[in-house]
Biopython code that builds the backbone (N, CA, C, O; Angstrom):
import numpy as np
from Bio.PDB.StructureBuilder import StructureBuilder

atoms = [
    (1, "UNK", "N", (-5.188, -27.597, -0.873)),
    (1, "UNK", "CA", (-6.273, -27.217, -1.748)),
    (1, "UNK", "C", (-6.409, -28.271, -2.834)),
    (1, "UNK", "O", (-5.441, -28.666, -3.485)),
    (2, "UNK", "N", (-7.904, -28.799, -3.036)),
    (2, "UNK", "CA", (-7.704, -29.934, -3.802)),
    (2, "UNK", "C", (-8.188, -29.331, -5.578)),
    (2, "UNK", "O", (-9.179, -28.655, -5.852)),
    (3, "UNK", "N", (-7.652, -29.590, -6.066)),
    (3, "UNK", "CA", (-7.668, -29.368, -7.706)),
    (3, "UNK", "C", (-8.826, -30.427, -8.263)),
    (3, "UNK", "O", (-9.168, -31.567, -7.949)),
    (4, "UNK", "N", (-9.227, -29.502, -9.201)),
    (4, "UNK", "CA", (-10.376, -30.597, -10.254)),
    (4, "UNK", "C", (-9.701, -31.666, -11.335)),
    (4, "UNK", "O", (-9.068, -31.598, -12.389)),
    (5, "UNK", "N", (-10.139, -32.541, -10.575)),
    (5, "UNK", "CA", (-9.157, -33.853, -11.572)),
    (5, "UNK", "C", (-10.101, -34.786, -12.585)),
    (5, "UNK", "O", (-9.919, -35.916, -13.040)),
    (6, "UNK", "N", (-11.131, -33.876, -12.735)),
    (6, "UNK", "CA", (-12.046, -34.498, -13.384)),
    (6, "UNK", "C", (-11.609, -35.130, -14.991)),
    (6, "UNK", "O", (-11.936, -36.251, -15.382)),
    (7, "UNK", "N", (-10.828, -34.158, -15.767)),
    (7, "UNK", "CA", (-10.544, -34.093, -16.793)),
    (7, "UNK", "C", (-9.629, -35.203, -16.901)),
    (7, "UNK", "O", (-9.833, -35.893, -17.899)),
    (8, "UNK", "N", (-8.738, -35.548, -16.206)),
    (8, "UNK", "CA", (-7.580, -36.541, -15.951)),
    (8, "UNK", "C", (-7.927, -37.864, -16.259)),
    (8, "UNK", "O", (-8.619, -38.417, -15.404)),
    (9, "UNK", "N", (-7.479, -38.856, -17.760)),
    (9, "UNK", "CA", (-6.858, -39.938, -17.579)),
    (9, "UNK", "C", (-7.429, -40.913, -16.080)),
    (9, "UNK", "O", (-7.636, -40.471, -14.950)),
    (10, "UNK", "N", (-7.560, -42.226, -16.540)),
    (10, "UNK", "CA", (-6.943, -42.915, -15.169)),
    (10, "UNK", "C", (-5.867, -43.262, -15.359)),
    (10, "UNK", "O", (-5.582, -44.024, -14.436)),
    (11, "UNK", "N", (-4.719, -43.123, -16.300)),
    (11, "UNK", "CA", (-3.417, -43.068, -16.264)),
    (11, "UNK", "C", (-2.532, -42.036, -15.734)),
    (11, "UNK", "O", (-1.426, -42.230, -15.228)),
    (12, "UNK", "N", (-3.251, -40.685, -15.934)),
    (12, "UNK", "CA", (-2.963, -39.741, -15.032)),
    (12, "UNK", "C", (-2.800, -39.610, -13.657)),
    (12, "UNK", "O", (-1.747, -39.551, -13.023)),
    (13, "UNK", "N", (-4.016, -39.570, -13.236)),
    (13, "UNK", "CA", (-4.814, -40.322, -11.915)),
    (13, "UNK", "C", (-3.648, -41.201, -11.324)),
    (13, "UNK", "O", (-2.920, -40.726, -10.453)),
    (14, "UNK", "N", (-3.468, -42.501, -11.803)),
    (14, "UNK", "CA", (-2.950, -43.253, -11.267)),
    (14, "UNK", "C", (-1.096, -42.646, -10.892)),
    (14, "UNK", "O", (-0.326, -43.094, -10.043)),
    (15, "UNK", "N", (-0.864, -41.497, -11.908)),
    (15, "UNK", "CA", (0.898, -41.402, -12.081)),
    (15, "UNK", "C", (0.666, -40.260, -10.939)),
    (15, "UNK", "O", (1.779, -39.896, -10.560)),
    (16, "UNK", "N", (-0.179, -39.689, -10.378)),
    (16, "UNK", "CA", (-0.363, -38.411, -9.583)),
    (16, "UNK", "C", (-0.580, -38.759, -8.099)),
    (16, "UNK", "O", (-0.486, -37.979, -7.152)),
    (17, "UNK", "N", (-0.868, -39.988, -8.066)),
    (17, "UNK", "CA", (-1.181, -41.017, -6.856)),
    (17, "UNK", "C", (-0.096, -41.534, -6.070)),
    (17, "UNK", "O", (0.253, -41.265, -4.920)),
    (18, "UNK", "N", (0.552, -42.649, -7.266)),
    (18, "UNK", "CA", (2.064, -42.624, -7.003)),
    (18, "UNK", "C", (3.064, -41.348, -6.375)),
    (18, "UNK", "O", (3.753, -41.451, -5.360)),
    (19, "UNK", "N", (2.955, -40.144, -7.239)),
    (19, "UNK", "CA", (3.822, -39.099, -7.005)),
    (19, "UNK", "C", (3.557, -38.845, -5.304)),
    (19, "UNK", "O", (4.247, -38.800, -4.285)),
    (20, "UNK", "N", (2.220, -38.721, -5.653)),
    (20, "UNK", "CA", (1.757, -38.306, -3.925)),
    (20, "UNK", "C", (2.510, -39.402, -2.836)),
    (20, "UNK", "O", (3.175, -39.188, -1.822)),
    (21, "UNK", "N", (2.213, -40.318, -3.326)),
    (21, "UNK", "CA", (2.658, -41.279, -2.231)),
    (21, "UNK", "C", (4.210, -41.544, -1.675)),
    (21, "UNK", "O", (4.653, -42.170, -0.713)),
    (22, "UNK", "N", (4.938, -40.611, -2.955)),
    (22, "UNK", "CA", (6.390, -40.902, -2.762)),
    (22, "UNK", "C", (7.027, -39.952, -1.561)),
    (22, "UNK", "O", (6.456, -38.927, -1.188)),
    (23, "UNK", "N", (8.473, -40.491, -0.916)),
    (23, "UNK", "CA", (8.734, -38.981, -0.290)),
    (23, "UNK", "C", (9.551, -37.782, -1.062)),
    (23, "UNK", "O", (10.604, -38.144, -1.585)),
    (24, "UNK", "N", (9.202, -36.431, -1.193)),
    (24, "UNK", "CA", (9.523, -35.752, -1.606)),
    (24, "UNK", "C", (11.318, -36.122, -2.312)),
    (24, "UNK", "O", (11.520, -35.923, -3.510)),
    (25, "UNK", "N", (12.311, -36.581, -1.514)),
    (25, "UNK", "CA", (13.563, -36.666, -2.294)),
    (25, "UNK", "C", (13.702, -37.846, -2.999)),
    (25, "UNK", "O", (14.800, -38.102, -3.493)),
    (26, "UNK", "N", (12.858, -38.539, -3.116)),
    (26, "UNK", "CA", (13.061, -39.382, -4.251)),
    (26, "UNK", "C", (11.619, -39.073, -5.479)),
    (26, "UNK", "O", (11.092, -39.943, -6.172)),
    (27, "UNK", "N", (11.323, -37.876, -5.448)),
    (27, "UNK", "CA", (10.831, -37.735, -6.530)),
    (27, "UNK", "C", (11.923, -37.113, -7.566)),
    (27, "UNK", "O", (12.715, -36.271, -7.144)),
    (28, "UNK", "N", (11.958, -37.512, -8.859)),
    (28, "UNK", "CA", (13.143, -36.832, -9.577)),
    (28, "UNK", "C", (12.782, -35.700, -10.717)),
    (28, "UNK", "O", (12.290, -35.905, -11.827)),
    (29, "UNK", "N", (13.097, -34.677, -10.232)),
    (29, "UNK", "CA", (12.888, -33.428, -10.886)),
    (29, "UNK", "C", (13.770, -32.671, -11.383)),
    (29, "UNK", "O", (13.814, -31.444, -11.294)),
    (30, "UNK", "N", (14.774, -33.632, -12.121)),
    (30, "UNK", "CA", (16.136, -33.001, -12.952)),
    (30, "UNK", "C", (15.606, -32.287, -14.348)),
    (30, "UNK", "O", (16.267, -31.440, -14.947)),
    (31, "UNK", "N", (14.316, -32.761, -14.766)),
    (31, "UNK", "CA", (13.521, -31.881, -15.591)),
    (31, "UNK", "C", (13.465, -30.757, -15.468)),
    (31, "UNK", "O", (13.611, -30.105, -16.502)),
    (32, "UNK", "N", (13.290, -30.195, -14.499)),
    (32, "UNK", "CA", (12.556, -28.777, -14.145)),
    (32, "UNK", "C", (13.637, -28.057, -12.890)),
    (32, "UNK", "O", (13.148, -27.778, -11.795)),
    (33, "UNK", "N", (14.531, -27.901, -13.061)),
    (33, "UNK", "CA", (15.280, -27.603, -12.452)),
    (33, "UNK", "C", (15.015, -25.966, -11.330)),
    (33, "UNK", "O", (14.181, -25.077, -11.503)),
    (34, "UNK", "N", (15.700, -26.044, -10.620)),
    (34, "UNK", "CA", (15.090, -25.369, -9.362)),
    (34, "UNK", "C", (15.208, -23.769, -10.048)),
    (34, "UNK", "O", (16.050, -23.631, -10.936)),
    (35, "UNK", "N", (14.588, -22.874, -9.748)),
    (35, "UNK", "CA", (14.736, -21.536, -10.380)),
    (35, "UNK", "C", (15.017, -20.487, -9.611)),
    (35, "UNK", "O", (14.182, -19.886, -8.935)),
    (36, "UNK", "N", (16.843, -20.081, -9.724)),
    (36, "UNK", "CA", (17.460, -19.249, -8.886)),
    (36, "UNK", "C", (17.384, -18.149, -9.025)),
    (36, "UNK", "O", (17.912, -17.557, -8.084)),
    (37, "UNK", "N", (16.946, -17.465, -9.812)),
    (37, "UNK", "CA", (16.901, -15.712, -10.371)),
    (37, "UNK", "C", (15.384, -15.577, -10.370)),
    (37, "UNK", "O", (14.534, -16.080, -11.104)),
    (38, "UNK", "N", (15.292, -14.735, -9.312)),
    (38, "UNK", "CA", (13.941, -14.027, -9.175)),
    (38, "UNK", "C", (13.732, -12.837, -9.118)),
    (38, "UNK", "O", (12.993, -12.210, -8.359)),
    (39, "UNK", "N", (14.880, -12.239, -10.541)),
    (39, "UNK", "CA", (14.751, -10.835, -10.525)),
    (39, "UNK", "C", (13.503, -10.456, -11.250)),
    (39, "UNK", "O", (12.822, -9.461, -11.002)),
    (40, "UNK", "N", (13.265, -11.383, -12.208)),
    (40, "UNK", "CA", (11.795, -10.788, -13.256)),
    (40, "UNK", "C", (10.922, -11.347, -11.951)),
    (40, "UNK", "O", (10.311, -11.957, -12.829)),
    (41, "UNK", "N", (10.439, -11.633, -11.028)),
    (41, "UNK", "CA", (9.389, -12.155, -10.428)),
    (41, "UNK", "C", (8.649, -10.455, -10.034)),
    (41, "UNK", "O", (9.144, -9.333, -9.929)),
    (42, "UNK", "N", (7.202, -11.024, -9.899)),
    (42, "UNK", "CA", (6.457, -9.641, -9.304)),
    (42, "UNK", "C", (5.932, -10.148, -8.186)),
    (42, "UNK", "O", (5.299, -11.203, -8.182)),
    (43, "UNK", "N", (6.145, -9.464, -7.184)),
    (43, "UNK", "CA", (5.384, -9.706, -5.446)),
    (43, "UNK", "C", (3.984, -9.381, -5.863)),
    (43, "UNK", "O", (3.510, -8.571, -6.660)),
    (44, "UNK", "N", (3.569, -10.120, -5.202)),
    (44, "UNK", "CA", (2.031, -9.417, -4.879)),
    (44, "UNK", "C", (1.331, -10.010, -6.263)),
    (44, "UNK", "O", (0.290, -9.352, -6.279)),
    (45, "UNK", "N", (1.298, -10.711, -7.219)),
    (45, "UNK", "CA", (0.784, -10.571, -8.271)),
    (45, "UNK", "C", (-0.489, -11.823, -8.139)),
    (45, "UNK", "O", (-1.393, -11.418, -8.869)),
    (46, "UNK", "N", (-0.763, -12.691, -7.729)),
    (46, "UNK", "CA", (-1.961, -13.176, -7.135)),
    (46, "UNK", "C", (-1.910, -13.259, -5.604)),
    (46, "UNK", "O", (-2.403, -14.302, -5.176)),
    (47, "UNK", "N", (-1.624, -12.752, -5.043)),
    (47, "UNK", "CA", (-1.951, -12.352, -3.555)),
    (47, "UNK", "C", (-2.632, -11.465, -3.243)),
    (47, "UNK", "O", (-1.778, -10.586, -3.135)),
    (48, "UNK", "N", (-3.817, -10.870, -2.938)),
    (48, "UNK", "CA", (-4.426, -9.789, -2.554)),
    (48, "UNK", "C", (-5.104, -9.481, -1.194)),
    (48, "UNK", "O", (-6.198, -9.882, -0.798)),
    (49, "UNK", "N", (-4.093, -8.575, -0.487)),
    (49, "UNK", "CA", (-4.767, -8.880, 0.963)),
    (49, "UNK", "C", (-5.517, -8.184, 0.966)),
    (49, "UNK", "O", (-5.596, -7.215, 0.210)),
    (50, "UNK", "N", (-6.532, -8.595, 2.114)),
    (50, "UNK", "CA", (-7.604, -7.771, 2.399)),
    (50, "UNK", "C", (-7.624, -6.767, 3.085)),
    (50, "UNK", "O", (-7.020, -6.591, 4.143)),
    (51, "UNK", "N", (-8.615, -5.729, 2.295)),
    (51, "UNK", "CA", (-8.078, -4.815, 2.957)),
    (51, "UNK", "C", (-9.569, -3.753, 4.124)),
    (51, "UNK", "O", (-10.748, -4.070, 4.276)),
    (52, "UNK", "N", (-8.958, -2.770, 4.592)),
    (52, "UNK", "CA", (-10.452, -2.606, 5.915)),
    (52, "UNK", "C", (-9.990, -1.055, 5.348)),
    (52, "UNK", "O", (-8.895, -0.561, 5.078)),
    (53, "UNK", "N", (-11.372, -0.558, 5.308)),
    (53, "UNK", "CA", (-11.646, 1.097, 4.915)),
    (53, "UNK", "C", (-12.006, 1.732, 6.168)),
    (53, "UNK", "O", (-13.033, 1.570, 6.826)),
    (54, "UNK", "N", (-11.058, 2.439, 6.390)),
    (54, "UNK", "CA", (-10.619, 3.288, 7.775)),
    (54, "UNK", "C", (-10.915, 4.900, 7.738)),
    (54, "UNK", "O", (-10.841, 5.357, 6.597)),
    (55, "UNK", "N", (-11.287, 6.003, 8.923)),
    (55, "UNK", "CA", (-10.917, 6.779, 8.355)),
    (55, "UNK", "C", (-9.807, 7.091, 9.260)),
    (55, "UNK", "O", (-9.662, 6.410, 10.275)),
    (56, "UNK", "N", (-9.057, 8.001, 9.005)),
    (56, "UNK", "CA", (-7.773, 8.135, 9.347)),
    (56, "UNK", "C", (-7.357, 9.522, 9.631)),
    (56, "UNK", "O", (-7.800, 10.170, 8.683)),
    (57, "UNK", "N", (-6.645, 10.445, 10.560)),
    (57, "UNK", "CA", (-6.372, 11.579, 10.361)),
    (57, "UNK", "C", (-4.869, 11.551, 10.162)),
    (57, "UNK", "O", (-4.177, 10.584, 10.479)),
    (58, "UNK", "N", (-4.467, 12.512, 9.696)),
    (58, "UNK", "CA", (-2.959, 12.162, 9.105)),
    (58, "UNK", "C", (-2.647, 13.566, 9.095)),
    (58, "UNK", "O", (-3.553, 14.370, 8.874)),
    (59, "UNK", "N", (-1.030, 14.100, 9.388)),
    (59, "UNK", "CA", (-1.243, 15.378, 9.314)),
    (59, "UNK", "C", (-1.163, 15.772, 7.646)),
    (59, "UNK", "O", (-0.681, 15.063, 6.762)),
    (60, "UNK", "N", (-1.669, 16.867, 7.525)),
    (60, "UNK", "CA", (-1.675, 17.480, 6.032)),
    (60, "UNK", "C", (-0.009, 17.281, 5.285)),
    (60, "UNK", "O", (0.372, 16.689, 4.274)),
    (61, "UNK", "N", (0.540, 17.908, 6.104)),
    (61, "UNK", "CA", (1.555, 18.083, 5.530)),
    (61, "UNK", "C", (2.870, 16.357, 4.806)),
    (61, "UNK", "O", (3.849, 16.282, 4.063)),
    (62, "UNK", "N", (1.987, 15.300, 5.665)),
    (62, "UNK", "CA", (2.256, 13.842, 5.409)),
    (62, "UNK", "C", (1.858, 13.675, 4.340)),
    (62, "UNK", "O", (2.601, 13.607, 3.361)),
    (63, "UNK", "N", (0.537, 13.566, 4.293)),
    (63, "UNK", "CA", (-0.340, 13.550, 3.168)),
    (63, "UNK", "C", (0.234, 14.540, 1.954)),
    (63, "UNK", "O", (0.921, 14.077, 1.043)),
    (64, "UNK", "N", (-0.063, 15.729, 2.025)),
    (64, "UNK", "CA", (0.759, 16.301, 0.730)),
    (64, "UNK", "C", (2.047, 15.934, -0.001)),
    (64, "UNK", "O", (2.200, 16.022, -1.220)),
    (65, "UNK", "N", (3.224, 15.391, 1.136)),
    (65, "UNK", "CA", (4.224, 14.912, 0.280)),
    (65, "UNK", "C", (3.800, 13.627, -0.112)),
    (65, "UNK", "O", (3.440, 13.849, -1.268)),
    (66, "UNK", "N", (3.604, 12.412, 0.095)),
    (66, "UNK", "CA", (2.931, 11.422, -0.247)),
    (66, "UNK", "C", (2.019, 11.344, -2.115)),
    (66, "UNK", "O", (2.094, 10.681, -3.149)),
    (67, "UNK", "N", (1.394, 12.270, -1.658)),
    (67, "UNK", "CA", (0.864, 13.107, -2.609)),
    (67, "UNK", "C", (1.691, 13.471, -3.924)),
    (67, "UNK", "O", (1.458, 12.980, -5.028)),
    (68, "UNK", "N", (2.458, 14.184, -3.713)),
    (68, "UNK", "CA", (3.886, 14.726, -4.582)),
    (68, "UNK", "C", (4.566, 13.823, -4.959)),
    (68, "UNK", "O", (4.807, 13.585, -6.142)),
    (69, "UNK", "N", (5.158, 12.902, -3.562)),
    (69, "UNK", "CA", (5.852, 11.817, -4.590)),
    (69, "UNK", "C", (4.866, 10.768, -5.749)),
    (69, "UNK", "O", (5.448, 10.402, -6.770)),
    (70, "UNK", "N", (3.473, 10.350, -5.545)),
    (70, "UNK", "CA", (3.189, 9.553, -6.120)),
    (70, "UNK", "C", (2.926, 10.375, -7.778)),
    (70, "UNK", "O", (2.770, 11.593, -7.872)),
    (71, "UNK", "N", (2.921, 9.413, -8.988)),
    (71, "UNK", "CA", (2.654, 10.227, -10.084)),
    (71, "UNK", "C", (1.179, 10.697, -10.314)),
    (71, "UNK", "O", (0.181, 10.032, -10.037)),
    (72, "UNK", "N", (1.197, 11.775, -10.787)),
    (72, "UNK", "CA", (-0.369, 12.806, -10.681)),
    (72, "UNK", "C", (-0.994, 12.658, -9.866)),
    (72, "UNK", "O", (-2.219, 12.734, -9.953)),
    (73, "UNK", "N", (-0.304, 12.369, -8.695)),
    (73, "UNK", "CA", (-1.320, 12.483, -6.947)),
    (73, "UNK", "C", (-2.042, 10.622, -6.849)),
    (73, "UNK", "O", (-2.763, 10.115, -5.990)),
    (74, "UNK", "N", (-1.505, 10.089, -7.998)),
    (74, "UNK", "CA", (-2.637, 8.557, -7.608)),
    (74, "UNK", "C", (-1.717, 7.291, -6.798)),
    (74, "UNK", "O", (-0.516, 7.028, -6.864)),
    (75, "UNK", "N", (-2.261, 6.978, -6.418)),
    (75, "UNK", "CA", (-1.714, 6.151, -5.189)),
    (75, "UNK", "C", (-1.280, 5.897, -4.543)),
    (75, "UNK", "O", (-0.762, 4.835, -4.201)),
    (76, "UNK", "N", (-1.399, 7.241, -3.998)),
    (76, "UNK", "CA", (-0.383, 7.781, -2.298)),
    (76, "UNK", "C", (-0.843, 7.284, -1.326)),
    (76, "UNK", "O", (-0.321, 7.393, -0.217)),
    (77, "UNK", "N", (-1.732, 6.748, -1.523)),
    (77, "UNK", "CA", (-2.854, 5.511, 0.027)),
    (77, "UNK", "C", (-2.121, 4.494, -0.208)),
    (77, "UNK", "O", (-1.819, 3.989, 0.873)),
    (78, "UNK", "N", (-1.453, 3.648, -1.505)),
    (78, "UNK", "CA", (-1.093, 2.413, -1.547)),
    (78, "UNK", "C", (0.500, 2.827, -1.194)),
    (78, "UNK", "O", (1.256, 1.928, -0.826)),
    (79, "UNK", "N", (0.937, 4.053, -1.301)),
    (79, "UNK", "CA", (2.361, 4.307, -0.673)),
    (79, "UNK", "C", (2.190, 4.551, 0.626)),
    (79, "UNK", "O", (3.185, 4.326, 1.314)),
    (80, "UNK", "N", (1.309, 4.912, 1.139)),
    (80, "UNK", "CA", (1.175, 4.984, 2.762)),
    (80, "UNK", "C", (1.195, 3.742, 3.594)),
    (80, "UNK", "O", (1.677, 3.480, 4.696)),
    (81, "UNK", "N", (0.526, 3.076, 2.727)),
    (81, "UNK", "CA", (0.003, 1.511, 2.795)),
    (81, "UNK", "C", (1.562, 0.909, 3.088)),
    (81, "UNK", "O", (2.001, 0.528, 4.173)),
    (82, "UNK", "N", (2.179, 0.938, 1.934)),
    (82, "UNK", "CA", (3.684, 0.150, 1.924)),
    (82, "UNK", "C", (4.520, 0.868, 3.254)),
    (82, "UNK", "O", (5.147, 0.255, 4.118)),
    (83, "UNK", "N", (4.316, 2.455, 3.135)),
    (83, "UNK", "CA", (5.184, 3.043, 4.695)),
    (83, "UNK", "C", (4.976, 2.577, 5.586)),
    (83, "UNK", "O", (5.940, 2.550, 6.352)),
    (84, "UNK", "N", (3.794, 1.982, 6.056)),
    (84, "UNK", "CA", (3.362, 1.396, 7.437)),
    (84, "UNK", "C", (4.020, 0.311, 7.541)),
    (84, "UNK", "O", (4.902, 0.087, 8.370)),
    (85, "UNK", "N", (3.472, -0.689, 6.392)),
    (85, "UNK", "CA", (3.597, -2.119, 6.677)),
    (85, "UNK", "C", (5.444, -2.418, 6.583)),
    (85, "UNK", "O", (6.045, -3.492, 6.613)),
    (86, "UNK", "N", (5.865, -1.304, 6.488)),
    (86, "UNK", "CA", (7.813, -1.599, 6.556)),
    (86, "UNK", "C", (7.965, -1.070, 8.130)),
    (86, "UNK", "O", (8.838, -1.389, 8.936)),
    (87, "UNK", "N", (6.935, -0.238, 8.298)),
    (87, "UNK", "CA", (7.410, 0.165, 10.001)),
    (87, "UNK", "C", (7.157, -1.103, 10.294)),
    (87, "UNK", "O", (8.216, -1.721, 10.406)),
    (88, "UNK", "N", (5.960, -1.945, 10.516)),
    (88, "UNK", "CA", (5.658, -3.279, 10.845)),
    (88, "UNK", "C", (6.396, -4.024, 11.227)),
    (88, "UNK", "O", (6.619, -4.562, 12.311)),
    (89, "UNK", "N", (7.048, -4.070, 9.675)),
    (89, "UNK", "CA", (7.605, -5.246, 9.648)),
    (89, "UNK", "C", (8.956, -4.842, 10.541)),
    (89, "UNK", "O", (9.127, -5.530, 11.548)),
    (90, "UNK", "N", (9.768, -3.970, 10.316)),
    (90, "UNK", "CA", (11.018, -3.565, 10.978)),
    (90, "UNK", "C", (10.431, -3.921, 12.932)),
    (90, "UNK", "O", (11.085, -4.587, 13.735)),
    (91, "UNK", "N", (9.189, -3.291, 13.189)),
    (91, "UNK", "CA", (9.359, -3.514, 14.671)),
    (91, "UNK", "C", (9.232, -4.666, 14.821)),
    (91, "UNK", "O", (9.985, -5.078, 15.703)),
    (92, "UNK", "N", (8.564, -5.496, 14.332)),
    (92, "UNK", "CA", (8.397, -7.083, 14.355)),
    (92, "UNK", "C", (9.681, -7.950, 14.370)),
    (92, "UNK", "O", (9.859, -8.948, 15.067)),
    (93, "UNK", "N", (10.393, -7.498, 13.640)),
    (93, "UNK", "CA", (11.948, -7.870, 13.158)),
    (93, "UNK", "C", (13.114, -7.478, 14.776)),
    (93, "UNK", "O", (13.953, -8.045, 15.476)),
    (94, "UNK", "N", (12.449, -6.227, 14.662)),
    (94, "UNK", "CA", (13.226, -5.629, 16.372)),
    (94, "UNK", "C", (12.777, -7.045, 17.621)),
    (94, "UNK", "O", (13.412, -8.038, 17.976)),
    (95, "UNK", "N", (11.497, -6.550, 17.974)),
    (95, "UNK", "CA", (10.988, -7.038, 18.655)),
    (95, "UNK", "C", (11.386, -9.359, 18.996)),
    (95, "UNK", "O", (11.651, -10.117, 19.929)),
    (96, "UNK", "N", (11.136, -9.417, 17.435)),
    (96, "UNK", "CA", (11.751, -10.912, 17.231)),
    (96, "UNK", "C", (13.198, -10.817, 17.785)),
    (96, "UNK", "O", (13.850, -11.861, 17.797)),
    (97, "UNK", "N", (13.705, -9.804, 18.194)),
    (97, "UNK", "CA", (15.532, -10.008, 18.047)),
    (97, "UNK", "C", (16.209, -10.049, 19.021)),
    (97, "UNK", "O", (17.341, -10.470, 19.259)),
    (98, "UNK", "N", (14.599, -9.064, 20.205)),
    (98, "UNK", "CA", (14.995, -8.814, 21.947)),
    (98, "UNK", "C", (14.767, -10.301, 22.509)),
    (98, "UNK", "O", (14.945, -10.543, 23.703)),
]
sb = StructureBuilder()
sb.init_structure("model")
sb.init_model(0)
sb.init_chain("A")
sb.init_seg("    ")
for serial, (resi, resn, name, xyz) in enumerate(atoms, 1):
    if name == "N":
        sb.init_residue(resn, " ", resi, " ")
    sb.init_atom(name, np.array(xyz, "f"), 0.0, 1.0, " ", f" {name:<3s}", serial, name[0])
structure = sb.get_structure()
């Protein structure tokens, strides 16, 4: 994805050129050191998948707990959402393993 470099220096320009051109292990980035703790990180926080409006039958009684667990009944579609996509991923994970 190419970035607007409009604003940039041709000294900039020129040091961003170089960088590009180098191979990755001899660029030196003892500055900015690699970042091992990704406990404060949030998933999902500019990622937004797309999503398709379905209708769906579900039995009641799914739906009601869903329901219950989420707080004041709101976003038991985005917890249904997460239940699926772990079945997913687990058969995908199976399936990768046969």
């Amino acid at each position: 994805m190419q970035k607007d470099t409009s604003d940039l220096t041709e000294a900039q320009r020129a040091e961003l050129d170089a960088l590009e051109a180098m191979p990755d292990d001899q660029i030196d980035t003892s500055d900015i050191p690699e970042t091992l703790d990704w406990s404060g990180a949030k998933r999902g926080l500019f990622y937004r998948p797309v999503k398709q409006q379905i209708t769906l039958r579900l039995d009641a009684d799914v739906v009601a707990w869903f329901k219950q667990q989420a707080p004041g009944g709101r976003g038991y579609q985005t917890d249904i959402n997460r239940a699926l996509r772990s079945h997913v991923e687990q058969a995908e994970r199976q399936a990768a393993g046969s």
